[in-house]
C-alpha positions in Angstrom: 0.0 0.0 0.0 1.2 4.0 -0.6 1.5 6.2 2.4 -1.0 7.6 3.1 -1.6 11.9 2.3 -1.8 14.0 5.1 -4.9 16.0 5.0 -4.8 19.8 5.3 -6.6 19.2 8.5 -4.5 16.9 9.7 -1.8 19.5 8.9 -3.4 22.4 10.7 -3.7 20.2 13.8 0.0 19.5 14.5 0.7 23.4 13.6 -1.6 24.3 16.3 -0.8 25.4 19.8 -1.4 22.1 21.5 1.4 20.2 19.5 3.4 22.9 20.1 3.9 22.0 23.6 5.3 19.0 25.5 2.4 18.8 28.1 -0.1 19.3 24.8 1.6 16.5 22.7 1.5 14.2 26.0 -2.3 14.6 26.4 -3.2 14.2 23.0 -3.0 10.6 22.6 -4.4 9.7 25.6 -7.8 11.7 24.9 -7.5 9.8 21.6 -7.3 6.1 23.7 -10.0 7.0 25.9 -12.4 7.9 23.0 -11.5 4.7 21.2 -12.4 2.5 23.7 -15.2 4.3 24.8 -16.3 3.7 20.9 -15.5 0.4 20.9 -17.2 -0.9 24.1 -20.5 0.6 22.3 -19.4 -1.4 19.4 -18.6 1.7 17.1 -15.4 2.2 14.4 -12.9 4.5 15.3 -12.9 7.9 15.3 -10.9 10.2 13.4 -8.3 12.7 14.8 -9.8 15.1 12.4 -13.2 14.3 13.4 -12.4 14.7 17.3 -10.7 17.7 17.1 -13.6 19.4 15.2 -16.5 17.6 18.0 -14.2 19.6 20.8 -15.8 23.2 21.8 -13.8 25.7 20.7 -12.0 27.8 23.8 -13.9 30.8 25.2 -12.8 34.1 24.5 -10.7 35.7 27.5 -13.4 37.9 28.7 -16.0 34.5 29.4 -13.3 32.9 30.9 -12.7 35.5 33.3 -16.2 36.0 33.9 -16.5 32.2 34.6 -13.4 32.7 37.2 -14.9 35.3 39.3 -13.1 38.0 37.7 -13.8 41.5 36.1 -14.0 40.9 32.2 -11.5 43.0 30.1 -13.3 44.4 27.0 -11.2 43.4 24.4 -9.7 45.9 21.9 -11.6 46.9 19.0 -10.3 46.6 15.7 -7.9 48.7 13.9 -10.4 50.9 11.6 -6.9 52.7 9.7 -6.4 51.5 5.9 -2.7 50.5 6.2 -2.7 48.2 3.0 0.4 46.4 3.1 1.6 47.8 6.3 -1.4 46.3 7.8 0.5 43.5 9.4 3.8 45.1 10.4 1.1 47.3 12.7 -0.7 44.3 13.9 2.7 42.9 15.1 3.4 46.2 16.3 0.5 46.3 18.6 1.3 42.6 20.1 5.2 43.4 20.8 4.3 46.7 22.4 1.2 45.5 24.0 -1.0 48.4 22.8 -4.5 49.4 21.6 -4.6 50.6 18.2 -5.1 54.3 19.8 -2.1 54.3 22.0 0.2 53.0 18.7 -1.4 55.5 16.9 0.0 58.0 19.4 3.0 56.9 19.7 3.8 56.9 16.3 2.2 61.0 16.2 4.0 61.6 19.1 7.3 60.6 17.7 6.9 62.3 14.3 5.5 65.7 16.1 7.9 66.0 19.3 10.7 65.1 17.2 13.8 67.1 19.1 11.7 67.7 22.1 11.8 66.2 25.7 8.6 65.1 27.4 8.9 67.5 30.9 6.8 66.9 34.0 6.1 68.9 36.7 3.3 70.5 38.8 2.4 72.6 42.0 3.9 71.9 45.6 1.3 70.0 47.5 1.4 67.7 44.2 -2.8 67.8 43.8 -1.9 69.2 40.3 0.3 67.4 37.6 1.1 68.3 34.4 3.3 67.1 31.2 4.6 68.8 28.5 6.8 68.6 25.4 9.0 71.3 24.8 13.0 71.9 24.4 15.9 70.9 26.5 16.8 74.5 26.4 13.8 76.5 27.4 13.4 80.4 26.2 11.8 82.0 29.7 9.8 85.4 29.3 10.6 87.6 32.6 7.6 90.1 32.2 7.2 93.4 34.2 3.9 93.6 34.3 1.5 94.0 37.7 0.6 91.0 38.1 3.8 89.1 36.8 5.8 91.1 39.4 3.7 90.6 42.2 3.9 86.8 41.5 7.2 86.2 39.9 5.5 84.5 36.5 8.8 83.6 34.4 7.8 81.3 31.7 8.2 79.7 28.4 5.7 79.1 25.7 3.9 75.9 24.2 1.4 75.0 21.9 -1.5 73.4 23.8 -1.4 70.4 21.7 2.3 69.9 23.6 0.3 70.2 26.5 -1.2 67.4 29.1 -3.1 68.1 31.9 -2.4 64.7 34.3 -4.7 65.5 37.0 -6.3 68.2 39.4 -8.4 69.8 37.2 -11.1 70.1 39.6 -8.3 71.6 42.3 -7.5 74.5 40.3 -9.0 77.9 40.4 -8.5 80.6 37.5 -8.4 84.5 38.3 -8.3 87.3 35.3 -8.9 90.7 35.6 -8.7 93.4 33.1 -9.2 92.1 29.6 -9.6 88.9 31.0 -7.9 87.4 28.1 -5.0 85.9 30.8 -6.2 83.2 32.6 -3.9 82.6 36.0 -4.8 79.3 37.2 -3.6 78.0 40.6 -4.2 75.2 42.8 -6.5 75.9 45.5 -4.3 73.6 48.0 -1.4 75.4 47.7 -2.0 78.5 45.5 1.0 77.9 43.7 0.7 78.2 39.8 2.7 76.0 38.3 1.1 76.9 34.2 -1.2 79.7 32.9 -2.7 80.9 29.4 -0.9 84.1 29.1 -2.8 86.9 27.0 0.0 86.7 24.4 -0.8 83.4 23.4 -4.1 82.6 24.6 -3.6 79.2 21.9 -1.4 77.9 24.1 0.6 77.7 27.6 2.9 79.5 29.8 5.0 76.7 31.9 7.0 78.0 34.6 10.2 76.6 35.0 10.5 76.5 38.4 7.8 73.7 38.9 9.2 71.3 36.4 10.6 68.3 37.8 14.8 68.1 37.9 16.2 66.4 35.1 15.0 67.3 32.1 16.1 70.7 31.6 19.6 71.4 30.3 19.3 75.3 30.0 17.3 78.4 30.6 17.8 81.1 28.6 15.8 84.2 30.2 14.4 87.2 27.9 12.7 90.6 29.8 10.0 91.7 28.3 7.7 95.2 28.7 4.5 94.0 30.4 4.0 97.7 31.5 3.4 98.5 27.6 2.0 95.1 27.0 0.3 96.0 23.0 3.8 97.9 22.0 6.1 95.0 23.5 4.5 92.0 21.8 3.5 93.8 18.5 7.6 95.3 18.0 7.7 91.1 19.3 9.5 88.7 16.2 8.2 85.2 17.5 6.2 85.9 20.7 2.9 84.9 18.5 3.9 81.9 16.8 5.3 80.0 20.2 2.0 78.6 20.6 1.7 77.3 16.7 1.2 73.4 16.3 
């Protein structure tokens, strides 16, 4: 007789995670044994690998299983919606070695393009209720304005586009006070009153960071620049970049 051709399902069988491990190899033929002489005492034939394997229930997904356990179900990622043609795999493998959703691979991959030759700073006030990250430059350009209320409170800072931005938490711990044009908006914690960022009138588009409430680390230099708050319209008109700190 010929040797007998292995059917694609046969095939698929050994590729498949159970003949891929020791313990798995070990137990299939003894599942095997035990159905055949269950079949036999009944006075049946013999039953098929193929046909056993495909009589087994399939495994339940993760989130039945962990139901079944006792345990809070993890709602499984959707699907990646992004046409990536032939890049669709590379970013499926992507995902698994990285162990991310399609979102958070999505933003890493922005973040890298977008931040390229920035540093991701943190920071925040001193009772730590309010935190705070922010991309920006090793070297950071600090405004030293002379206006009333920047004097009073000492409000170096430097300039970022919002999108740069990342309020981490304390939202609901911070309190905002303007006065004249009401344009500035000087937020502080409540706890501690210190303000640790601001949107300053110049670029209401974006944040003022103050230096002083980063954490150590990240910051290689400080470069300060004084500016006339006292004639605010004259000092950031006559101003060359000023405006376009808090572009995208």
């Amino acid at each position: 007789m010929g040797k007998a051709k292995r059917s694609p399902a046969g095939n698929a069988t050994r590729k498949g995670p159970a003949a891929a491990s020791s313990s798995g190899a070990r137990r299939i033929p003894a599942i095997l044994s035990a159905r055949d002489r269950a079949s036999k005492a009944a006075g049946g034939g013999e039953e098929s690998p193929q046909k056993l394997f495909k009589a087994a229930d399939p495994p339940a997904p993760a989130s039945q299983a962990a139901a079944a356990a006792g345990a809070p179900a993890r709602e499984e990622d959707p699907p990646c919606a992004l046409e990536l043609g032939a890049q669709q795999e590379r970013w499926l493998q992507f995902q698994k070695r990285q162990r991310v959703s399609c979102e958070e691979a999505a933003k890493l991959l922005l973040d890298t393009f977008e931040y390229q030759g920035l540093v991701k700073h943190t920071g925040g006030c001193h009772c730590g209720a309010v935190r705070f990250e922010v991309w920006a430059s090793d070297v950071v350009h600090v405004f030293d304005c002379n206006c009333s209320i920047c004097v009073k409170k000492q409000n170096r800072h430097f300039i970022v586009p919002a999108s740069h931005f990342k309020l981490l938490k304390g939202a609901d711990n911070l309190a905002t006070y303007t006065f004249n044009t009401h344009c500035a908006k000087h937020t502080f914690c409540k706890t501690c009153g210190v303000q640790s960022f601001y949107t300053p009138r110049s670029n209401p588009d974006g944040y003022g960071i103050a230096p002083h409430c980063l954490d150590e680390g990240t910051v290689n230099k400080v470069t300060v620049e004084a500016i006339n708050g006292k004639e605010w319209e004259k000092a950031v008109k006559a101003h060359p970049t000023i405006r376009a700190m808090s572009n995208p």
